[in-house]
N, C-alpha and C positions, 0 to 999 in steps of 0.2 A: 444467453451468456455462454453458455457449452458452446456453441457454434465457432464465438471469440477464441475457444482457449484449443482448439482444434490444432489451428497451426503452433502455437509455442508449445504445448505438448509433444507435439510429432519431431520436431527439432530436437527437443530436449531426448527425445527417446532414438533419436538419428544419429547426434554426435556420441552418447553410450556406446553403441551399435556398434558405428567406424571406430570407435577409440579399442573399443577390443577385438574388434575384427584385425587392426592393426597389430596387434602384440598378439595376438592368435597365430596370422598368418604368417610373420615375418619372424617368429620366437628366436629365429636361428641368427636375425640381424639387428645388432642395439640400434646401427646406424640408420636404418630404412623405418625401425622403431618412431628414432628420435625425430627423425627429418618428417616423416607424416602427422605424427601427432603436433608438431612444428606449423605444419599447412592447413591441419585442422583449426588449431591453435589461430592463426591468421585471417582464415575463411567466419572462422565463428567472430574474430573483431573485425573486423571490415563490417558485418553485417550490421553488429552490434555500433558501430558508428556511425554508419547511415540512422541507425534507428536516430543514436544520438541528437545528430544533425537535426534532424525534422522535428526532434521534441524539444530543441534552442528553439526553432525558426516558428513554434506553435505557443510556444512560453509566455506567460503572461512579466511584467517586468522584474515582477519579485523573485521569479523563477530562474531566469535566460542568465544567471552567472553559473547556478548549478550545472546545470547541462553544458552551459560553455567548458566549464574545469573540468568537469569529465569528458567532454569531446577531445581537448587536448591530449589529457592525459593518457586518453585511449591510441592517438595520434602519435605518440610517442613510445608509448609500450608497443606499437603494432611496425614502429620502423625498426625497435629494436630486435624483432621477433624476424623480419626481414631481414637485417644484419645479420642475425645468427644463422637464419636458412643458409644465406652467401656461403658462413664460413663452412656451414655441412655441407654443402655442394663442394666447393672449390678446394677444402682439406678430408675431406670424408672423415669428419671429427664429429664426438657428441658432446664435446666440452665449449661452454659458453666463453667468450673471451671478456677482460675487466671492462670495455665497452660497453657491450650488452647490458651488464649488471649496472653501471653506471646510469644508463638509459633508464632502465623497467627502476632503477632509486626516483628518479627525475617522475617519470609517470606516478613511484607511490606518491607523492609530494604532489602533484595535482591532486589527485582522490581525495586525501587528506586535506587538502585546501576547500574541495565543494562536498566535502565531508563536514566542514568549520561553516561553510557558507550556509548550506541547508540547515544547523543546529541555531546557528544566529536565527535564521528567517524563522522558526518555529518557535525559538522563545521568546520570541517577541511577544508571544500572546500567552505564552506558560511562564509563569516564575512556581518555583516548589523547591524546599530544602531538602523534603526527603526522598525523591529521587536521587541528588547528588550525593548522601550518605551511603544508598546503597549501590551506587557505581563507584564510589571511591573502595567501597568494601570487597568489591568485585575484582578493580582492577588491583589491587594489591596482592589480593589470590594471586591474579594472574600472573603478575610479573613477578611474584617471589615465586613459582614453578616455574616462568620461564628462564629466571636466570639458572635458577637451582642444577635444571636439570638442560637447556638450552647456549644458555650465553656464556655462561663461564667456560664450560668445556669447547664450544666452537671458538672462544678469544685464545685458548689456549691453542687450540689443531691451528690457525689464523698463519701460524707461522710470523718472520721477522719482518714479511712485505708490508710496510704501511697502508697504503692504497688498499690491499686486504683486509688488513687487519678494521680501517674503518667502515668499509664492504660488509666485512662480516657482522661488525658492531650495529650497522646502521641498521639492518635490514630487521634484525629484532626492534628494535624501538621503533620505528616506522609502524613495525607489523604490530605492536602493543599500543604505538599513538590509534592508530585504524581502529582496533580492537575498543578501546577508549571509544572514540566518536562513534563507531557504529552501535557502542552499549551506550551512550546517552541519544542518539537518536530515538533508539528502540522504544527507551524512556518518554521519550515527545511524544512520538506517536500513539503513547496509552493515549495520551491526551487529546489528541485530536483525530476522530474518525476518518477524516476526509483524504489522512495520507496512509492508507491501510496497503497500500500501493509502492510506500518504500520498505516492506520487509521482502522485496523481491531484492530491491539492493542493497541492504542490512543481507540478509543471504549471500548474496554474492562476494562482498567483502569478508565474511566468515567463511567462505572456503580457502577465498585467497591464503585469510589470516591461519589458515588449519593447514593449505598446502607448504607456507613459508615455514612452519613448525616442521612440520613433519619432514620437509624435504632436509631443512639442517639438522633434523635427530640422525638421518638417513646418512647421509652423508659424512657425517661425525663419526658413527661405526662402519662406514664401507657398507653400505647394504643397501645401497641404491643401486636401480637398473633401470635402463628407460623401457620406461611401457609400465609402469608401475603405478597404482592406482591416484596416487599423487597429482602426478597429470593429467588426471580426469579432472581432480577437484581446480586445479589452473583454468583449466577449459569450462569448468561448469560456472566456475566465480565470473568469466568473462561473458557468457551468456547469459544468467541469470541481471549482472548489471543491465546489460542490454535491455533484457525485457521492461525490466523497469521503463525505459525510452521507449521499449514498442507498444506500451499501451498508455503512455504519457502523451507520445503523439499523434496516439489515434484518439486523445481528447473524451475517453469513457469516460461518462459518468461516476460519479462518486459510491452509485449505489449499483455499478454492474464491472466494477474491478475485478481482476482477475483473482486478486489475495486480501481477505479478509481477512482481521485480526482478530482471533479465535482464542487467543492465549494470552488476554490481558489482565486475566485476574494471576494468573503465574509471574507476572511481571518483578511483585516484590519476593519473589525465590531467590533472587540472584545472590543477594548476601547470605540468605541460609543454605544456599548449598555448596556457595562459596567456604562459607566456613568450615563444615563439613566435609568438603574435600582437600580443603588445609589440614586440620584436625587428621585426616586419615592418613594423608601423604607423611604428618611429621609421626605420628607412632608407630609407619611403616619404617622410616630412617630409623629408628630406635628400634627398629626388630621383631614389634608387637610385645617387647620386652614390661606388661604390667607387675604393678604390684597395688597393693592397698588403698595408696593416696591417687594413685593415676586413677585406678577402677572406681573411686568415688566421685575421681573428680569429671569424668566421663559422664558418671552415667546422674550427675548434678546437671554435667551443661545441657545433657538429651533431655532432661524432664523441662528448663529455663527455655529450651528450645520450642518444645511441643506445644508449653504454654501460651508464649508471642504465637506460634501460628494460627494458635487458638482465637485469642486476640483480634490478628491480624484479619481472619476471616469475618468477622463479626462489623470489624470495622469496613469491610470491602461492601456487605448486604446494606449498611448504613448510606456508604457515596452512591451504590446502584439503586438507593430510592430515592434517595434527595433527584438524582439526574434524572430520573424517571420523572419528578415531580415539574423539577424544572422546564423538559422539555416537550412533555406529552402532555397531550387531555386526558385529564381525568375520566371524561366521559367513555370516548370513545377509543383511546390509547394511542389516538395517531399523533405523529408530530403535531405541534402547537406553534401559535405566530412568531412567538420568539427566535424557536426553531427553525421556519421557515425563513427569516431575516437572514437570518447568520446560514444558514447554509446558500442563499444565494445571491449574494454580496458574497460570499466566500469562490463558487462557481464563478462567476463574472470577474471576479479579480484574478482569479488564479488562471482561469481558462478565457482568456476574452478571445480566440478565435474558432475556439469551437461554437456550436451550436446548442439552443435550447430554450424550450418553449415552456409558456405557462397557460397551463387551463384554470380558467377559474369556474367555476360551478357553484349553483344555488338550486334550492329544491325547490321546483313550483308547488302548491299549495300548501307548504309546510304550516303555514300559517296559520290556516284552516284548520288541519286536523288536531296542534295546540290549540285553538280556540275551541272545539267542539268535543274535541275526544282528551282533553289535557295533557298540562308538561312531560308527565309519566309515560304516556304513549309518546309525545313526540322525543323523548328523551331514547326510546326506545326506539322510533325511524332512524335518529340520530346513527345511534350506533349498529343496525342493521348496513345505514350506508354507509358507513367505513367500511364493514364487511364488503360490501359489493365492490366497491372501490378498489380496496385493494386485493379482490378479488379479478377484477377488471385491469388494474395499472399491472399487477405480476411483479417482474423484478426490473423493468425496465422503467418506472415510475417514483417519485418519492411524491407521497401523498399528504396532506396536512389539512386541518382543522384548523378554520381563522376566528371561528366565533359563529355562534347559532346553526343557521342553517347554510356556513357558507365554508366551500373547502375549497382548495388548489391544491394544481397536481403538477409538479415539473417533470419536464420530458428532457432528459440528457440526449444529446445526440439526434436534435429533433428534425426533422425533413416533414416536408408537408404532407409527405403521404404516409409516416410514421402518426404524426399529429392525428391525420382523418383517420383512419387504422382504431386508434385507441378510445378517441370521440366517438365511434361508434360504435364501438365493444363496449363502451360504459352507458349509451344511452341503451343498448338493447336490455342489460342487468336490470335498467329497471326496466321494465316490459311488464315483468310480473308481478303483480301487488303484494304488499309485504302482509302475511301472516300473524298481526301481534295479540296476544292476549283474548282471542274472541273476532277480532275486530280485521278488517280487509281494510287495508291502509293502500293507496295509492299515489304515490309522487314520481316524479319525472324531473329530468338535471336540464337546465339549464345552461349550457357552456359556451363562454366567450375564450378565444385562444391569440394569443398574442404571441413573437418569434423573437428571439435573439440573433442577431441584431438589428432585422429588419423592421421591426415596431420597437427599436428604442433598447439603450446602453445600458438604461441603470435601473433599477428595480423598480422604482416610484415608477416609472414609463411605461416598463414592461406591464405593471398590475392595473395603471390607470385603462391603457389599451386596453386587457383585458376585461374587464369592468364593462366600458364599454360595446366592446363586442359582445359581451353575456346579455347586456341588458338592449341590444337590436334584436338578440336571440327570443326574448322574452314579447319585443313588439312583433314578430314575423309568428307569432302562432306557440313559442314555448317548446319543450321536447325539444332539443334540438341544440345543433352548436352552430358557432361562426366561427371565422378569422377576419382577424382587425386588418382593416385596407387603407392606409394611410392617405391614397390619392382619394380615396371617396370624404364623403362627408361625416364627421363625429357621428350625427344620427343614424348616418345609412351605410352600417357598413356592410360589404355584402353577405348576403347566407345564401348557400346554393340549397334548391328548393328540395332536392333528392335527398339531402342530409339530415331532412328536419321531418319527425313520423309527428301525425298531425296526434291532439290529444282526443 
């Protein structure tokens, strides 16, 4: 997974780099300032829409309008980023013309649009009240500081130009609509693991929406200068979306993403720190000016506060058991069949042109050493081979528990020589007899391997092949794996003899 994140790392620490190598070098010229960070600005979307393009064109159908409304939108932001180049060149200006702004309105209003489309496709399968309580409690923070201290004072600077004046107006509410859908996406995504992959563009749209603040605080008091860190956050918002597209279309697995979501038990903070930063902003308007009735009533709402998070916590260790219940073995802790269903009927719809493979695996004589040495012991192989397993898969694997002595293991991103690779890594684990209790327990895996989508589209097919191919494994001698060959015969599919260590 390190090996993946090489290049978008290096990028990200390359446009830094140039962005204040630029305002280093040039300190003495706003215009050489403006126009490079301008080209930066352009080189970093161009890339980021190639990305775009290939992660329409890899989309599965429920996907391909997302990516299409940001490819446009990027399409349009990046001609108006060329337009303005024009006017720096041909006037040696670093002022945008109402064009421009008109343009990069049109682009927010794409974003905003596969901003709506990506929130539809996820609730589809999430309905919850009390996420929408505390995004409504959020964005009202929000927007009563941004008028307070943003909209008001910039509708006033707006001057008597129409055309400005709704210029000026829009680009906050736009930047608070964004702000809105990127905090209810954030929301989806507690809910479902598999998109842990949009807080790269959940990020990105928060720089934007922090650059469009910051630039109009800036510019309300005169204290803008190009090269100013601002600009970076422009540049980071356009490459961060990007990546999102560059590891969408490189089709990774769900389990070897670049961004995992690490901070979803902080999720219900938003309204408690919302309020809290309301709370502090309005007794700074008033001076810090306490008396009696404020100072009780203060330090009422901090105790009513501390209590709910109290609460809140308690309640959070209750949903991470029930989930745990629901989607793990008990036994062994790994994924469970349920699990296994839904995540790959999930894979296959969402990704249907990438790749990916299922091994199924069963333990030879497991049977045996429950009938002779008891469930206790075999309860105990059981969960030794989880260990080895996911000892063996790492983090390129998601491994599951179907029942008894039988698991599967999906491969994201599967190539036949990935597939044999890992087949053989897990038959060598067990080589060694397991250790249990006294007792020298000996079993060997069994695995049949079946391919997306060359053995079959839909899960039933995939697991039937697999099946299949496990149990030729089992008549060629055991130890050992296959792949399912569709032009041979059900019974005979083939197993190369090198693959298979005899028992």
């Amino acid at each position: 997974m390190f090996r993946n994140n090489i290049f978008p790392i290096s990028l990200l620490l390359s446009v830094i780099i140039v962005f204040y190598s630029l305002t280093h070098f040039f300190e003495q010229s706003p215009w050489l300032i403006s126009a490079g960070t301008n080209v930066l600005q352009i080189l970093i979307g161009t890339l980021s829409l190639v990305w775009l393009l290939q992660a329409y064109r890899r989309a599965g159908s429920r996907q391909k309008n997302f990516w299409l409304l940001l490819f446009v939108g990027f399409s349009v932001y990046l001609c108006s980023n060329w337009l303005w180049l024009y006017y720096q060149i041909s006037r040696q200006t670093i002022e945008s013309e109402n064009l421009m702004n008109v343009l990069w309105m049109v682009a927010y209003l794409f974003f905003l649009a596969a901003l709506i489309v990506k929130i539809r496709e996820l609730s589809g399968a999430f309905s919850s009240q009390a996420y929408g309580f505390n995004i409504m409690v959020f964005m009202i923070t929000v927007a009563s500081i941004s008028y307070h201290y943003l909209i008001d004072p910039v509708l006033e600077f707006a001057g008597d130009s129409l055309l400005v004046m709704l210029l000026t107006f829009a680009y906050p509410v736009a930047d608070l609509t964004i702000l809105f859908a990127v905090t209810i996406l954030y929301y989806l995504i507690q809910k479902n693991d598999k998109q842990g992959i949009l807080l790269l563009c959940i990020t990105g749209f928060s720089f934007q929406v922090a650059a469009d603040f910051i630039y109009a605080y800036l510019t309300f008091n005169g204290t803008y200068q190009a090269g100013h860190y601002v600009d970076l956050l422009w540049q980071l918002s356009i490459l961060f979306i990007g990546l999102t597209a560059y590891y969408a279309k490189e089709g990774e697995g769900q389990n070897s993403w670049l961004v995992k979501n690490r901070v979803r038990d902080q999720a219900a903070l938003f309204p408690y720190v919302s309020i809290v930063v309301l709370m502090v902003l309005v007794i700074e308007s008033y001076q810090f000016d306490f008396n009696a009735l404020s100072t009780g009533l203060l330090l009422v709402f901090l105790l009513l506060l501390g209590h709910q998070m109290q609460i809140l916590h308690k309640n959070r260790q209750l949903v991470a058991q029930y989930k745990q219940l629901a989607y793990h073995d008990p036994l062994t802790g790994l994924r469970n069949r349920g699990s296994f269903k839904q995540e790959i009927e999930s894979m296959l719809t969402d990704y249907p042109s990438s790749q990916l493979a299922l091994l199924l695996l069963d333990l030879d004589k497991f049977k045996a050493v429950n009938d002779t040495l008891g469930h206790h012991i075999g309860d105990m192989v059981l969960m030794k081979t989880a260990q080895r397993l996911e000892a063996a898969g790492g983090n390129e694997a998601l491994i599951f528990r179907l029942g008894g002595d039988e698991f599967i293991i999906i491969m994201p991103s599967a190539t036949q020589e990935r597939c044999t690779v890992l087949a053989k890594r897990i038959v060598d684990v067990f080589q060694d007899p397991m250790d249990i209790e006294g007792h020298v327990v000996s079993v060997t895996p069994s695995i049949g391997i079946s391919k997306y989508p060359e053995n079959g589209n839909t899960s039933d097919k995939l697991m039937q092949n697999a099946d299949a191919a496990m149990y030729v494994t089992k008549g060629n001698g055991k130890n050992g794996f296959s792949f399912y060959d569709e032009d041979e015969n059900w019974n005979e599919v083939r197993i190369k003899n090198e693959n298979r260590v005899p028992v």
